[in-house]
N, C-alpha and C positions, 0 to 999 in steps of 0.2 A: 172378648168380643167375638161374637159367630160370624161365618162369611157373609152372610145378608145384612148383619149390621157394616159391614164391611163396605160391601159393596155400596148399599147405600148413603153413607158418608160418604163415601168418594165420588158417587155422583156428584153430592153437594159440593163438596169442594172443588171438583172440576166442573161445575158452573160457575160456581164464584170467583176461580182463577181467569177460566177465560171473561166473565165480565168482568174483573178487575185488567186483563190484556186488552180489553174489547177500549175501558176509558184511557189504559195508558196510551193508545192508538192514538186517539181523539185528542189529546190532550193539547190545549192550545187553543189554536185557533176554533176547534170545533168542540169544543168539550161543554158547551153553554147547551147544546144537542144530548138529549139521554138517548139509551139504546133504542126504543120504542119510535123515537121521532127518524133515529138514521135507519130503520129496519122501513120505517112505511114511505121515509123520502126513497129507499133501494126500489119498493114494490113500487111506486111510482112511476121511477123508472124503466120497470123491465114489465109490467102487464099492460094490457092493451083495455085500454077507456077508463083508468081506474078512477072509481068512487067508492065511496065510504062502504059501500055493502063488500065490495070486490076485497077491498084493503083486509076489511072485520073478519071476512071469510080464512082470508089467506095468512092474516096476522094472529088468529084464534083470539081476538080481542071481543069486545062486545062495540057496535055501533057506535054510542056516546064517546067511547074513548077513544077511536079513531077521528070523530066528527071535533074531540076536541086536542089531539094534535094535529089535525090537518089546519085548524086556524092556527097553531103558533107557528107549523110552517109557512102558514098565510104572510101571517104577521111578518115574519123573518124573511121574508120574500125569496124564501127557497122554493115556493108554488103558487102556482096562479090557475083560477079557477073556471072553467067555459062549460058550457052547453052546448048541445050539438043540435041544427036546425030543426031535424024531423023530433027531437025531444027535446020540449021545455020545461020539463019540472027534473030531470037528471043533472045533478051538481057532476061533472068531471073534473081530474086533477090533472097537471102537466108542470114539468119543471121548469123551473127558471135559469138565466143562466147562470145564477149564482147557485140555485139547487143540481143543474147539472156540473156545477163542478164538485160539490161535497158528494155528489153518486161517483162521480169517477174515481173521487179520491177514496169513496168507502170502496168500492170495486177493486182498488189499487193493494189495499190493507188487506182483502178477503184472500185473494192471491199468497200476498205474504204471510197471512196467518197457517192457509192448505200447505206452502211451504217447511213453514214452522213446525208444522204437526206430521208430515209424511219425512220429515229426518228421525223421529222420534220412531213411525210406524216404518221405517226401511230397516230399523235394526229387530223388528218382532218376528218372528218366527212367522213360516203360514201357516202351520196349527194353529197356534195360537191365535193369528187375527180370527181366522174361520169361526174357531170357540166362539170368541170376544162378539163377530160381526151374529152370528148366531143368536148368540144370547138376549142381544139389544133389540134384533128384529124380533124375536119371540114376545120380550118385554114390553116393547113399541104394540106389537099388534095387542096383548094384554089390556095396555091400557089405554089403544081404541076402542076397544067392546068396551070398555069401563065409561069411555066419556061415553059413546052411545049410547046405554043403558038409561044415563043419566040427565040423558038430554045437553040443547046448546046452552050456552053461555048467555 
């Protein structure tokens, strides 16, 4: 196997580990919640007026699929939905107090995860992060000219 196969496996797997950490988190009380619903209940609570355009943007999701988890957090009465007087056709979102508590708690977790992973990156070298942090920014900007190219979602 050459280093590019290398490297790109690993990527994979270290997504799939951290979202297999991501449900062992969750697991319980909140684990009826997939990543995608605790990701847009977070943006809910940290941008200001959010709606589904706001969310789609910021989640790189498409519309429709923001428009339809935000009803199961409807449903789940983790969100409730208002308008604001000078605008009546803009849906807005705001938590509830049951949805601000699964923000707190996913807030809580986020904490313990940056924890979790700065024990691992306090034994690496600084070369070595520089390489590492280097190569990902290079990679990242790659393959934003790529989505650009290609148009949105």
């Amino acid at each position: 196997m050459n280093n590019i196969d290398i490297i790109m496996k690993s990527f994979k797997e270290i997504y799939e580990k951290e979202e297999t950490l991501g449900k062992l988190a969750f697991k319980g009380e909140y684990e009826k919640y997939g990543v995608s619903e605790i990701h847009c209940l977070d943006l809910i609570g940290k941008i200001k007026d959010p709606n589904v355009t706001k969310i789609s943007q910021n989640m790189n999701m498409t519309r429709g699929a923001i428009s339809k988890i935000s009803k199961k957090l409807l449903n789940s009465n983790l969100i409730d939905k208002y308008k604001k007087p000078e605008n009546d056709k803009e849906i807005y979102f705001k938590l509830t107090e049951l949805g601000e508590m699964l923000y707190k708690h996913h807030e809580i977790k986020h904490k313990q995860w940056e924890e979790r992973n700065n024990k691992f990156f306090k034994n690496i070298d600084k070369e070595d992060l520089e390489v590492v942090a280097s190569f990902l920014k290079k990679f990242n900007n790659y393959l934003d000219e790529i989505i650009e190219v290609e148009g949105e979602i």
